[in-house]
C-alpha positions as CSV (number, residue, x, y, z in Angstrom):
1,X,28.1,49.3,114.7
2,X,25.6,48.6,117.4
3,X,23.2,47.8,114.8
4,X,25.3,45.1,113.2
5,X,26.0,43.7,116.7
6,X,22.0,43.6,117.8
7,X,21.4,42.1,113.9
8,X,24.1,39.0,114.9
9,X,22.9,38.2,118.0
10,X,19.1,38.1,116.8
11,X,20.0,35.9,114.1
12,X,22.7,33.4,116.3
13,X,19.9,33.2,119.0
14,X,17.4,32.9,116.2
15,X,19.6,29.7,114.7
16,X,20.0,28.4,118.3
17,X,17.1,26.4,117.9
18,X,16.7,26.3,114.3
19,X,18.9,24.4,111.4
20,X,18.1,27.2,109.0
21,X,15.8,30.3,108.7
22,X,12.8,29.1,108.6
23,X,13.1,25.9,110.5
24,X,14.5,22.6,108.7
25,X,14.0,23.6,105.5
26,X,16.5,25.9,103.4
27,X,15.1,28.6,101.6
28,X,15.3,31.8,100.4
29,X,16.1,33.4,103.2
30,X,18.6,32.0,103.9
31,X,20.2,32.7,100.7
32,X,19.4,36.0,101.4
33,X,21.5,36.4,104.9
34,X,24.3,34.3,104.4
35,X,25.8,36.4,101.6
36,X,25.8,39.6,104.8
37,X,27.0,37.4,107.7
38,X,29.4,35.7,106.3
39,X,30.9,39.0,104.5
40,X,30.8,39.8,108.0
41,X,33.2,37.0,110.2
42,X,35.4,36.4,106.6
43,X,36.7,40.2,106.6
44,X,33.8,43.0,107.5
45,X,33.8,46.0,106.0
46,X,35.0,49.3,106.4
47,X,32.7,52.3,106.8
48,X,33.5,55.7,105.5
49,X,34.5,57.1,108.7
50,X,37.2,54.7,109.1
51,X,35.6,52.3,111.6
52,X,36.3,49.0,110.6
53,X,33.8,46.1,111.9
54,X,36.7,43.5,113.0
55,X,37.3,46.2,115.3
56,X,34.2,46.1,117.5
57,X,32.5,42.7,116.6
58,X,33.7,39.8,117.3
59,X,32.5,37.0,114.8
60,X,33.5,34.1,116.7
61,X,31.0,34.5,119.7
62,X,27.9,33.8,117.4
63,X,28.6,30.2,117.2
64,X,24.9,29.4,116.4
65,X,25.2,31.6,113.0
66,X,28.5,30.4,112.5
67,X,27.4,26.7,112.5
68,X,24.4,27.9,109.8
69,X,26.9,29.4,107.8
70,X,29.6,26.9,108.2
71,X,26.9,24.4,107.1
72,X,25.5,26.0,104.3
73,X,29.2,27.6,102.7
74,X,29.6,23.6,102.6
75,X,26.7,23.1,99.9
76,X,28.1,23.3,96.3
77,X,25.1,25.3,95.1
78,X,25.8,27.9,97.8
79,X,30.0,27.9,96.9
80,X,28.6,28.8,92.7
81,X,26.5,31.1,93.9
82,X,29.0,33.2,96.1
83,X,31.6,32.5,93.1
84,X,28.9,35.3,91.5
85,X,30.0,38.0,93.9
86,X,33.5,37.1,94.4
87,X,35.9,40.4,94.9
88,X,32.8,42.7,95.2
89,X,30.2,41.6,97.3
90,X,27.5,43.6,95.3
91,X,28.6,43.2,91.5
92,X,26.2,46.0,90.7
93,X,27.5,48.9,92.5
94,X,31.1,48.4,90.9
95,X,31.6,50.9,88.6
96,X,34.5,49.0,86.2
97,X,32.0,46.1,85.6
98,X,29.9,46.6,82.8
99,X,27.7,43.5,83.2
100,X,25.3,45.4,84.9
101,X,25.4,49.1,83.2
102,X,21.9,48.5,81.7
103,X,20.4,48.6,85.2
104,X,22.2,51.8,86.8
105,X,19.8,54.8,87.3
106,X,16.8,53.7,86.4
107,X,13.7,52.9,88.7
108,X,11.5,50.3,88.8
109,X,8.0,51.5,87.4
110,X,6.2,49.7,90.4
């Protein structure tokens, strides 16, 4: 929980005085947050032990993240992309989908 919270606030001060990640230009990383943050302020998730994030962090007060993400879930490049993860926000790790079978339990040889 804590962890989340210190993750958010780097990132909304981060985007204080930045458009996107890395400056005025979007790139990969921001592809690569926006998937976890905004899984985060649209419903959170719930850990094992029961704690649910909507019940410690509120969302709202990063306004600098949520303008980022407000700005980039308006891209239609960004809306197909998230249409990939839609209902499981890590298609891979879902047991009844078969699309990705071929890649479960083995290791990369790097």
């Amino acid at each position: 929980g804590m962890e989340v919270q210190r993750l958010c606030s780097v990132l909304d001060q981060h985007l204080a005085n930045n458009k996107y990640m890395c400056g005025d230009q979007y790139t990969i990383a921001d592809m690569a947050c926006l998937p976890w943050f905004d899984l985060l302020r649209k419903q959170g998730y719930h850990h094992k032990d029961g704690v649910k994030t909507m019940d410690f962090l509120r969302m709202k007060q990063y306004k600098h993240a949520n303008r980022w993400a407000d700005m980039l879930c308006e891209r239609p490049e960004v809306q197909r992309g998230m249409l990939v993860t839609r209902g499981h926000p890590k298609p891979w790790l879902n047991p009844d989908d078969t699309r990705f079978s071929h890649l479960k339990g083995k290791k990369s040889k790097m």
